[in-house]
RODO-2510 file (C-alpha; in nm, 4 decimals, decimal comma):
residues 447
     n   res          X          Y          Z
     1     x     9,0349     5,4612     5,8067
     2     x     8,6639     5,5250     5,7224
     3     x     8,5885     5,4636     5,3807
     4     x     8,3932     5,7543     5,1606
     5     x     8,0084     5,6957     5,1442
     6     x     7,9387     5,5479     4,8180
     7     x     7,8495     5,7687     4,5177
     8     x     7,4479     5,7920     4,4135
     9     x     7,3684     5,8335     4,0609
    10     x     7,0309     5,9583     3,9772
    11     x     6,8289     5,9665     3,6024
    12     x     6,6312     6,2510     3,4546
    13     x     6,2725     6,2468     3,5214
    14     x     6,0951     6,0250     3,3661
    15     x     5,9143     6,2453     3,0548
    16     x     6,2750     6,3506     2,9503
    17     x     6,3415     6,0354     2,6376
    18     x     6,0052     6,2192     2,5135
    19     x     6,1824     6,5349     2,4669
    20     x     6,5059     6,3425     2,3110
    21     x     6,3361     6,1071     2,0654
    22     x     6,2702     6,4727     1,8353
    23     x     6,6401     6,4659     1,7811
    24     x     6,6155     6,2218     1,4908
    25     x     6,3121     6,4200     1,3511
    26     x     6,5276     6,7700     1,3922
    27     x     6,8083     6,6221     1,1497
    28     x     6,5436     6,5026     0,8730
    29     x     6,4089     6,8540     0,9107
    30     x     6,7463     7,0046     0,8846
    31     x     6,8138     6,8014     0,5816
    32     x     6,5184     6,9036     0,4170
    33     x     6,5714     7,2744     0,4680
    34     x     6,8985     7,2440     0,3388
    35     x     6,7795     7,0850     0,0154
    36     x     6,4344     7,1866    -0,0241
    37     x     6,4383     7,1300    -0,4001
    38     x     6,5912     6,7789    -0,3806
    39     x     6,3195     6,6837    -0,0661
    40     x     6,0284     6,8032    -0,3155
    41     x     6,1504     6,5263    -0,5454
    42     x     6,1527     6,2637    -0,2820
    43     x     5,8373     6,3158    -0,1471
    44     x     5,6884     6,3217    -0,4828
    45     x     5,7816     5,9447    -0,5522
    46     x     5,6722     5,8329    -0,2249
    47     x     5,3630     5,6467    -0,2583
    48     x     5,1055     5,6456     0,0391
    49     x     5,2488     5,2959     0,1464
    50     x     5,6129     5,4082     0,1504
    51     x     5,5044     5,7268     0,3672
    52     x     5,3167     5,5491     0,6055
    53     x     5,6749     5,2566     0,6454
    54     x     5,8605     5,5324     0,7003
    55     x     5,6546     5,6451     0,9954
    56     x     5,6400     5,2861     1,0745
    57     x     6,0462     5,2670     1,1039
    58     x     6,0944     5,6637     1,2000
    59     x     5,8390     5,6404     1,5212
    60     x     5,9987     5,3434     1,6781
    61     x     6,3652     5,4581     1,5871
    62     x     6,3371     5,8393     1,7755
    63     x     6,1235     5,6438     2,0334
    64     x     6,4067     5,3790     2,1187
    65     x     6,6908     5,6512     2,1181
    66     x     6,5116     5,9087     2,3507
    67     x     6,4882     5,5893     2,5656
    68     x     6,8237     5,5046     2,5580
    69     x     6,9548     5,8975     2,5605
    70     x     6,7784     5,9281     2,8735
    71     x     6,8738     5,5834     3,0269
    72     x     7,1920     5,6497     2,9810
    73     x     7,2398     5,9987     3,1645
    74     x     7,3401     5,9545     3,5113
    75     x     7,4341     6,2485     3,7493
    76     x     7,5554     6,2723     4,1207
    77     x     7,6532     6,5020     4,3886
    78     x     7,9831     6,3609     4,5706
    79     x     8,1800     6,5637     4,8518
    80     x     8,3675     6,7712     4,5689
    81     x     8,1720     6,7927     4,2392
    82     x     7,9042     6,7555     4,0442
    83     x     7,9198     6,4708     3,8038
    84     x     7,6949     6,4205     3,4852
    85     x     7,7571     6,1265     3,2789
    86     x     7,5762     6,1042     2,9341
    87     x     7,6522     5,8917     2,6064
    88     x     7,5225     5,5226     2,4538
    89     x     7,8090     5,5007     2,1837
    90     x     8,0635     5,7834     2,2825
    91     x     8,0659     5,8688     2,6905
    92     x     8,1362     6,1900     2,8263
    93     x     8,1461     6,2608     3,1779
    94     x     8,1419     6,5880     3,2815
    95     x     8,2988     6,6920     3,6297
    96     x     8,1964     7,0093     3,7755
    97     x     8,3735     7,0766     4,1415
    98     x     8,1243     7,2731     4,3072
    99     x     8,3474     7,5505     4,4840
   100     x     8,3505     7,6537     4,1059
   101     x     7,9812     7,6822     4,0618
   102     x     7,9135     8,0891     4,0118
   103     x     7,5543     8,0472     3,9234
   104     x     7,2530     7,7975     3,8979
   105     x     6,9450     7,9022     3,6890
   106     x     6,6157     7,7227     3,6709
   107     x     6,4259     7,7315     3,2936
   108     x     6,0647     7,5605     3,2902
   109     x     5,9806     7,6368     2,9172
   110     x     5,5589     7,6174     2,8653
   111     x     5,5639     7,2238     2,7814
   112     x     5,7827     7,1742     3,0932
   113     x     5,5534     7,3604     3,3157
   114     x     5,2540     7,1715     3,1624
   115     x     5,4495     6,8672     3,2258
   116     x     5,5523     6,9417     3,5847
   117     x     5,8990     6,9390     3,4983
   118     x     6,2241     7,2189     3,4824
   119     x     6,5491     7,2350     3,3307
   120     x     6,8817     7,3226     3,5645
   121     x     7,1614     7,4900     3,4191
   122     x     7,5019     7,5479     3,5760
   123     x     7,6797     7,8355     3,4971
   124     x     8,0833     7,7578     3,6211
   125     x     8,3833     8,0077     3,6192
   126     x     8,5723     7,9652     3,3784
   127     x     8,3698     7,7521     3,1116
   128     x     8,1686     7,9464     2,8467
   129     x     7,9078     7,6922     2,8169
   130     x     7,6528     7,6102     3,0487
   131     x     7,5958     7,2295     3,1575
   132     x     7,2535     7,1601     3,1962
   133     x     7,0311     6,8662     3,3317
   134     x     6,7148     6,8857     3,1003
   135     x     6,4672     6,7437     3,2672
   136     x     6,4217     6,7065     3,6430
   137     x     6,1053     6,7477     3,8305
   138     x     6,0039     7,0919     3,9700
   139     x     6,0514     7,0061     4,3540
   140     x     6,3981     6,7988     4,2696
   141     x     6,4865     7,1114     4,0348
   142     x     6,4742     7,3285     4,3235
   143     x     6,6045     7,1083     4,5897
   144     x     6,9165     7,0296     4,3785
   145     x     6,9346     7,3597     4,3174
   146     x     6,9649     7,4824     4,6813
   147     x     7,2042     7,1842     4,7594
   148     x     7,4363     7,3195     4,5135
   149     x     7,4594     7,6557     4,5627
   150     x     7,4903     7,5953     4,9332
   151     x     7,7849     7,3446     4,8962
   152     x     7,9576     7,5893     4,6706
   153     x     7,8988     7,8056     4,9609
   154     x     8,1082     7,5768     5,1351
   155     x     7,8085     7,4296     5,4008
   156     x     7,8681     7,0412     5,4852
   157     x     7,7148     6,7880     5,2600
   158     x     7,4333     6,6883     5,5546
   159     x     7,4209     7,0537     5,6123
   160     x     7,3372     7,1742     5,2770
   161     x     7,0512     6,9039     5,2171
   162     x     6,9034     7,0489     5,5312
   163     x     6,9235     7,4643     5,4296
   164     x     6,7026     7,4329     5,1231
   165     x     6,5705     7,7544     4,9284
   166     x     6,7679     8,0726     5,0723
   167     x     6,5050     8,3401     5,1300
   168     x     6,4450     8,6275     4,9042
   169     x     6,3089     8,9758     4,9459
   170     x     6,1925     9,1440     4,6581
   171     x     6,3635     9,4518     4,5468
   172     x     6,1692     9,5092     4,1967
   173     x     5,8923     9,4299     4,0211
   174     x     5,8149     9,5661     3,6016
   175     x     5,4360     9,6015     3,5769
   176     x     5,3480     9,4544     3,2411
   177     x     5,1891     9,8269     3,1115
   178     x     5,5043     9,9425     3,2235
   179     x     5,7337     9,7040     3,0240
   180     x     5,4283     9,7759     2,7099
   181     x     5,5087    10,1382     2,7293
   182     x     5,8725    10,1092     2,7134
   183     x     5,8309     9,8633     2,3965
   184     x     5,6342    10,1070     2,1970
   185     x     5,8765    10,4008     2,2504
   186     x     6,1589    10,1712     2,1517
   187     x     6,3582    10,3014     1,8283
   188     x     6,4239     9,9579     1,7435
   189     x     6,0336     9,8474     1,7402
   190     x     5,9516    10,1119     1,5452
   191     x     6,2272    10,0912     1,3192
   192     x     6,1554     9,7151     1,2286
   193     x     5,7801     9,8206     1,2089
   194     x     5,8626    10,0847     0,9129
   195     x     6,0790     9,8390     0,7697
   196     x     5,8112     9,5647     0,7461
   197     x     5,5657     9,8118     0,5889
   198     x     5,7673    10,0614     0,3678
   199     x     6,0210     9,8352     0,1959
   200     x     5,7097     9,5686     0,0685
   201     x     5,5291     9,8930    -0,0417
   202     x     5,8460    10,0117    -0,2569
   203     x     5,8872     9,6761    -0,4401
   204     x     5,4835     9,6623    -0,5152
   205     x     5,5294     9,9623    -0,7010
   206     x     5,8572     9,8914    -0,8806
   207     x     5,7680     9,5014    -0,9738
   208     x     5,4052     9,4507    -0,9290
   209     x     5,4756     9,0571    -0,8271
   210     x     5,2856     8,9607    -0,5463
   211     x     5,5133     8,6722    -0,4559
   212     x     5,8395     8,8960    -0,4437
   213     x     5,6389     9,1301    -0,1647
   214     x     5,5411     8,8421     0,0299
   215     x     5,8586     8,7121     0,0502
   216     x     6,0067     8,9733     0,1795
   217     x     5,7163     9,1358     0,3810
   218     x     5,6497     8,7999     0,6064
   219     x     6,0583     8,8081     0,7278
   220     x     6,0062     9,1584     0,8192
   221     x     5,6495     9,1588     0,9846
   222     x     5,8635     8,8036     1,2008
   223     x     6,0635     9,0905     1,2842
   224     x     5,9023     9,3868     1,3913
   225     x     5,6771     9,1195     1,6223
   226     x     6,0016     8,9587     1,7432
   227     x     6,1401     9,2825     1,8204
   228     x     5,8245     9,3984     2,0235
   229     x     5,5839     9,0924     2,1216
   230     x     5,8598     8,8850     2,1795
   231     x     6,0473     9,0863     2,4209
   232     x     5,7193     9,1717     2,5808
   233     x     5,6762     8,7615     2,6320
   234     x     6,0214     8,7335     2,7446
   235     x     6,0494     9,0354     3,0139
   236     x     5,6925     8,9859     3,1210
   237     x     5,6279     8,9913     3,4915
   238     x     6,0264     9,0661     3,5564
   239     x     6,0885     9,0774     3,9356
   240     x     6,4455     9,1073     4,0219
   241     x     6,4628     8,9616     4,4643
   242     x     6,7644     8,9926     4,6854
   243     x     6,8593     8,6558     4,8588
   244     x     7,2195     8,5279     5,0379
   245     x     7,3063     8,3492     4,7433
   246     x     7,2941     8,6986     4,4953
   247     x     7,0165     8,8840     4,3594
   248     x     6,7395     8,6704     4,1804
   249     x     6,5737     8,7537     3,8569
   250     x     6,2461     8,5534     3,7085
   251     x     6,0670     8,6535     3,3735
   252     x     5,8887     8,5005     3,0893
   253     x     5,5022     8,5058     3,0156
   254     x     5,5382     8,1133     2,8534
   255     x     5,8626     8,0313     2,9592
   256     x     5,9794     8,0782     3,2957
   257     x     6,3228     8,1241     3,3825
   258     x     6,4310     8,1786     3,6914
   259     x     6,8263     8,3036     3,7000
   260     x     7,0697     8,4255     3,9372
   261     x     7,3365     8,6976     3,9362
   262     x     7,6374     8,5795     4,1056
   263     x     7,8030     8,7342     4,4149
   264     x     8,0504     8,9816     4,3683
   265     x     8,1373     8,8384     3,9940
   266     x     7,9738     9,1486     3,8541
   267     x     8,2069     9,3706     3,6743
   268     x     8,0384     9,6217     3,5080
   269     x     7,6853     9,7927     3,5280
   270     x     7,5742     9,9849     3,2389
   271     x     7,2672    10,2771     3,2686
   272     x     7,0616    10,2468     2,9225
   273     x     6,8726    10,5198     2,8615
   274     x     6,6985    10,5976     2,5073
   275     x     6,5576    10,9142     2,3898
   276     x     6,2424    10,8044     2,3923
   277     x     6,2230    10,7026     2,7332
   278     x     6,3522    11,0576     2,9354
   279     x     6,1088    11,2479     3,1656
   280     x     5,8429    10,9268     3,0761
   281     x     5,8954    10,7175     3,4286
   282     x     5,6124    10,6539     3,6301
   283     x     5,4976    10,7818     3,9376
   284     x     5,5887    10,4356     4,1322
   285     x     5,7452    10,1186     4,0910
   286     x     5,6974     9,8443     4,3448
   287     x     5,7091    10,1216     4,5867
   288     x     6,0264    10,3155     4,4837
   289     x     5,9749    10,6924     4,3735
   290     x     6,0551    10,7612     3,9970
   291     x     6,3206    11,0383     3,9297
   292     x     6,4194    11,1088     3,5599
   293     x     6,2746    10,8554     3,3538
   294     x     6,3062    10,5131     3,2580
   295     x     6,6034    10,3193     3,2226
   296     x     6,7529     9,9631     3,1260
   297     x     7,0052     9,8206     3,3460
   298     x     7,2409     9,6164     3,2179
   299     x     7,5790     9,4104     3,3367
   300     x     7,8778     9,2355     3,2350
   301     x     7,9140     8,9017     3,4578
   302     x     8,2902     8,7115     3,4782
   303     x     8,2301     8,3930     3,3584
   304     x     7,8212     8,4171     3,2755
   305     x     7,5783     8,5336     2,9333
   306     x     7,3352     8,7453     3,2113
   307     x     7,3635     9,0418     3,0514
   308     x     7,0159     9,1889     3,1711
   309     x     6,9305     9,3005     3,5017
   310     x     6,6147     9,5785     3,4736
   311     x     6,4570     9,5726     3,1253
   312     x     6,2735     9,8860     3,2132
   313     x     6,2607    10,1012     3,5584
   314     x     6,2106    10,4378     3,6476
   315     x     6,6006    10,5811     3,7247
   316     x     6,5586    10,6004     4,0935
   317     x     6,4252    10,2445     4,1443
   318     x     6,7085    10,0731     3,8861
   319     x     6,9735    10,2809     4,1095
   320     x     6,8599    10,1542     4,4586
   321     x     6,8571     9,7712     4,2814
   322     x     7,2433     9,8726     4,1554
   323     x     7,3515     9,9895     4,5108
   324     x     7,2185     9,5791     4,5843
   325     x     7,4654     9,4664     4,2860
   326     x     7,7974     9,7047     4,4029
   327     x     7,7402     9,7550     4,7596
   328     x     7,9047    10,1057     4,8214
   329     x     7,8552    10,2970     4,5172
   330     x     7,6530    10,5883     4,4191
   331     x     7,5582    10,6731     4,1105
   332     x     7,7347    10,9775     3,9543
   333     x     7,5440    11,2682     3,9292
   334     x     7,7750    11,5350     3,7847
   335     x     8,0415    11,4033     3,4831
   336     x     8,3261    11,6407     3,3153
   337     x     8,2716    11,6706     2,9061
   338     x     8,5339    11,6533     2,6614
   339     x     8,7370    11,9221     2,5782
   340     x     8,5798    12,1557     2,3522
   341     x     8,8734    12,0939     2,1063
   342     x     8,6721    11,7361     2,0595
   343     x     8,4371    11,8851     1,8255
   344     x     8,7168    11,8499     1,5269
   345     x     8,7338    11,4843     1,5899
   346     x     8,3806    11,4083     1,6387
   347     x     8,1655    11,6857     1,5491
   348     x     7,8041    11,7239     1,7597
   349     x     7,8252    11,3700     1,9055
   350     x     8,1421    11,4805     2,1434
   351     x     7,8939    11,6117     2,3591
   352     x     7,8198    11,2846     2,4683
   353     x     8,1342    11,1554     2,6315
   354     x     8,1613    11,2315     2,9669
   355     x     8,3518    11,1173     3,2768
   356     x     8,3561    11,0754     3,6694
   357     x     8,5619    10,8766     3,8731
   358     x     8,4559    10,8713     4,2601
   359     x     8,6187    10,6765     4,5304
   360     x     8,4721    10,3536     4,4423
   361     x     8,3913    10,3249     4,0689
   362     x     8,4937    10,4497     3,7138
   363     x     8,2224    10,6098     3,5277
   364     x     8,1959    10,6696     3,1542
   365     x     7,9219    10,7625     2,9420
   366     x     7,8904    10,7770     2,5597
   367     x     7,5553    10,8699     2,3381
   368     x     7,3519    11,1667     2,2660
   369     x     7,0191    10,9897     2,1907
   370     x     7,0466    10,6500     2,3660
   371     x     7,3100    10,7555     2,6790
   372     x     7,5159    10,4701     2,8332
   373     x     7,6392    10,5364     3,1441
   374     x     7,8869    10,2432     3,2546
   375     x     8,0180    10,1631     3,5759
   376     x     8,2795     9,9987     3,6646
   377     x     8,4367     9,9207     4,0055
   378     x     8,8000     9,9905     4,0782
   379     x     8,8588     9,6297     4,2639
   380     x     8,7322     9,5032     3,8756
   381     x     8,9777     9,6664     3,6857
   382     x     9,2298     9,4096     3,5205
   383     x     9,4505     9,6726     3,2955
   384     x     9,4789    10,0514     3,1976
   385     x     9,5076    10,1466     2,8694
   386     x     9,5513    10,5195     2,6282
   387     x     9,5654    10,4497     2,2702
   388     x     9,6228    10,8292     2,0274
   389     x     9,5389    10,8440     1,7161
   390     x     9,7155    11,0969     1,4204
   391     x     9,4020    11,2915     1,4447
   392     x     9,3615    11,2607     1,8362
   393     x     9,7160    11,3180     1,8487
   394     x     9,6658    11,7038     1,6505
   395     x     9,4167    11,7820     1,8788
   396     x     9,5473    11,6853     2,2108
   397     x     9,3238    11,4439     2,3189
   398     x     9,3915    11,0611     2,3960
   399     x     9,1274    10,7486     2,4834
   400     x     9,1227    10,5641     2,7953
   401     x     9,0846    10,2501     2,7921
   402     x     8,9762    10,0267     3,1365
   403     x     8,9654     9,6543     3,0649
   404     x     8,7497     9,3984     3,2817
   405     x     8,7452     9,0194     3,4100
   406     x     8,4542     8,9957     3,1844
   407     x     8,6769     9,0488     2,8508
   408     x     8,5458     9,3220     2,8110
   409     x     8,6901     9,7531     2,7582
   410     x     8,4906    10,0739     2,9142
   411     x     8,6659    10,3499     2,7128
   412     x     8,6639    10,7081     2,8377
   413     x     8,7056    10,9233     2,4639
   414     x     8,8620    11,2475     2,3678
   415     x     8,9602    11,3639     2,7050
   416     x     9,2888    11,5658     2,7401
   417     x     9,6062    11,4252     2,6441
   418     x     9,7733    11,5535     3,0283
   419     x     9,3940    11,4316     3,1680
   420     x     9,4593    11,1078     3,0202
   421     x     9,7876    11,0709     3,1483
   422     x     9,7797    11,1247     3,4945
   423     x     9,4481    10,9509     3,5311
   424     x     9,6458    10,6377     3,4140
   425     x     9,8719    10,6413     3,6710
   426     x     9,6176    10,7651     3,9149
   427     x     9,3763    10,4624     3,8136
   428     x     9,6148    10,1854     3,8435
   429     x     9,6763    10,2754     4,2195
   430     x     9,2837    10,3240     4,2517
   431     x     9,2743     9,9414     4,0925
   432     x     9,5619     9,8109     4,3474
   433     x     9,3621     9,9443     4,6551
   434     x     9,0370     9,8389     4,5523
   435     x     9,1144     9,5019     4,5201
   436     x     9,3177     9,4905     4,8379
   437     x     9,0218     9,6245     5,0133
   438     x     8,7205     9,4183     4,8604
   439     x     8,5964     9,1656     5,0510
   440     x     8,5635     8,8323     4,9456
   441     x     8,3584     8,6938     4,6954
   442     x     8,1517     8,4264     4,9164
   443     x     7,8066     8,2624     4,8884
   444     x     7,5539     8,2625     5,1174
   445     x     7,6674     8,6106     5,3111
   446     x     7,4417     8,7900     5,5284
   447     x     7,2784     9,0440     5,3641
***
């Protein structure tokens, strides 16, 4: 009987116990944040001689357990799993079988990139946290990277060393004065920015004490750039690319991140689209026609914290990327409104629920001055739900609720009590078929 061929267990690169050795440093910061007062009082009966000990004792100490944090991280690929083994005191051994791998996303933050190095994380059904393997070097990064995803694929081990990076075709690219556009007609940037300058102007005039305005103007100011200039650093040059292992999306100005959206594990697509942003899409967008405006694209992943797909896009270029991400479905163009009896329930903002269900997907949108337009597929639907309230009830009307693999609830509001009825029934056999009919959700498909 031939015996298995023996297990290889690899290290992080090499830079990675430099990385580790700030852990000690991060809890003596934590410490004094916690206690500010108490580490004022320290520090001032520390002599120069005792300050420059500690450094003495504290260098060595984060040096030697970066060292041994990384020397004592082992990982391997075997015929069934991915194994990571970490741990000087207490082990852990994590074991990942690899037909459960969904997704595997590549981060090179800017020290990483200077250093030549990445960070692979491995985003498995079923497990809300993401293993990672912080650091590896760029070339392993992505070799390991393609090895994985093509043995979850279900390739041969020799086989799957030998396919490397699947190709990619680009499907969308946000030009950065795009993406700077969409920023400044945000609500939210501008909302942060009035913040940050009219609530330190009130207290000026009401206490006249220069410290209590600073201390509240600097949080705010962190927030109205976080809110703006951080999402611009984030979302820069994001270019979403179509490849057999799912569609590929890479951002970040400093940080890279390179991440993928899993095959067929995509249950629902949501169609942002704020006030601000109607009738303002551009003429092109990495060759794609605009129509209507710009629009965020988001989606809800089984098993996976992508939640972003297109921060910004004129409408007809997002829609051709979400035919890509729910092969068969179209858009809805026209959607019912509530009854007009839904004005007694919610007045003015009834006018924004609406609803469409084609042949292949369950649309709902909500919103009169940021519209959400989700989609959901009928092969995704777990469970069918109508919940009345009193008020509801007086009216006529009922909510329909459709629930998700991703834990999470689409709700179709204040449509007619009969309307709400029948489409429950009619939904749950539209959920039956679908899922009978889907095909299977596979790696490495032809496109």
């Amino acid at each position: 009987m031939p015996q298995p061929p023996p297990v290889i267990e690899r290290r992080l690169h090499p830079v990675t116990p430099f990385r580790r050795a700030w852990a000690p440093v991060a809890v003596l910061a934590g410490w004094a944040v916690h206690d500010p007062n108490g580490t004022q009082q320290q520090l001032a009966r520390l002599t120069t001689t005792m300050l420059l000990l500690g450094l003495a004792v504290l260098v060595p100490v984060a040096g030697l357990y970066g060292f041994l944090s990384w020397w004592f991280t082992h990982f391997a690929v075997t015929d069934t799993e991915l194994r990571i083994r970490t741990g000087l005191l207490f082990r852990r051994t994590a074991h990942i079988r690899l037909e459960r791998i969904q997704a595997v996303d590549v981060s090179r933050p800017l020290l990483a990139r200077v250093a030549g190095v990445a960070k692979l994380r491995i985003d498995v059904v079923g497990a809300d946290d993401k293993d990672e393997l912080a650091f590896l070097g760029e070339r392993e990064a992505s070799a390991l990277r393609a090895e994985l995803l093509a043995r979850a694929a279900g390739f041969a081990p020799e086989t799957a060393q030998e396919i490397g990076e699947a190709p990619a075709r680009v499907l969308l690219r946000v030009p950065p004065r795009e993406l700077a556009r969409s920023l400044a007609l945000t609500g939210a940037t501008w909302g942060t920015l009035c913040g940050a300058l009219v609530v330190p102007t009130l207290l000026w005039l009401t206490t006249h004490n220069v410290w209590t305005v600073l201390a509240t103007a600097l949080p705010l100011l962190g927030a109205a750039g976080a809110s703006g200039v951080g999402r611009f650093v984030n979302d820069f040059d994001w270019t979403v690319s179509e490849s057999p292992d799912g569609l590929r999306i890479d951002h970040g100005l400093l940080d890279r991140t390179h991440e993928t959206v899993p095959p067929g594990r995509v249950q629902t697509v949501r169609i942002v689209e704020p006030l601000l942003w109607r009738r303002r899409g551009s003429a092109r967008a990495s060759g794609a026609e605009s129509g209507g405006g710009w629009v965020r694209v988001e989606l809800d992943v089984a098993g996976s914290a992508n939640s972003v797909l297109i921060p910004v896009a004129p409408r007809a270029a997002a829609e051709a990327v979400v035919a890509r991400v729910l092969p068969g479905v179209t858009v809805p163009r026209e959607l019912s409104r509530a009854p007009g009896r839904a004005r007694w329930c919610v007045p003015l903002w009834w006018r924004g629920h609406r609803l469409a269900v084609t042949g292949a997907v369950f649309a709902s949108r909500s919103g009169l001055l940021c519209r959400r337009l989700s989609l959901v597929p009928h092969a995704k639907v777990q469970s069918v739900r109508l919940t009345q309230g009193p008020w509801e009830r007086r009216w006529g009307l009922a909510d329909v609720h459709v629930d998700t693999g991703a834990d999470k609830t689409v709700t179709a509001r204040l449509r007619g009590a009969e309307e709400a009825v029948r489409f429950l029934d009619e939904q749950a056999e539209r959920s039956r078929t679908g899922r009978r009919d889907a095909p299977p959700d596979r790696w490495m498909s032809t496109a």
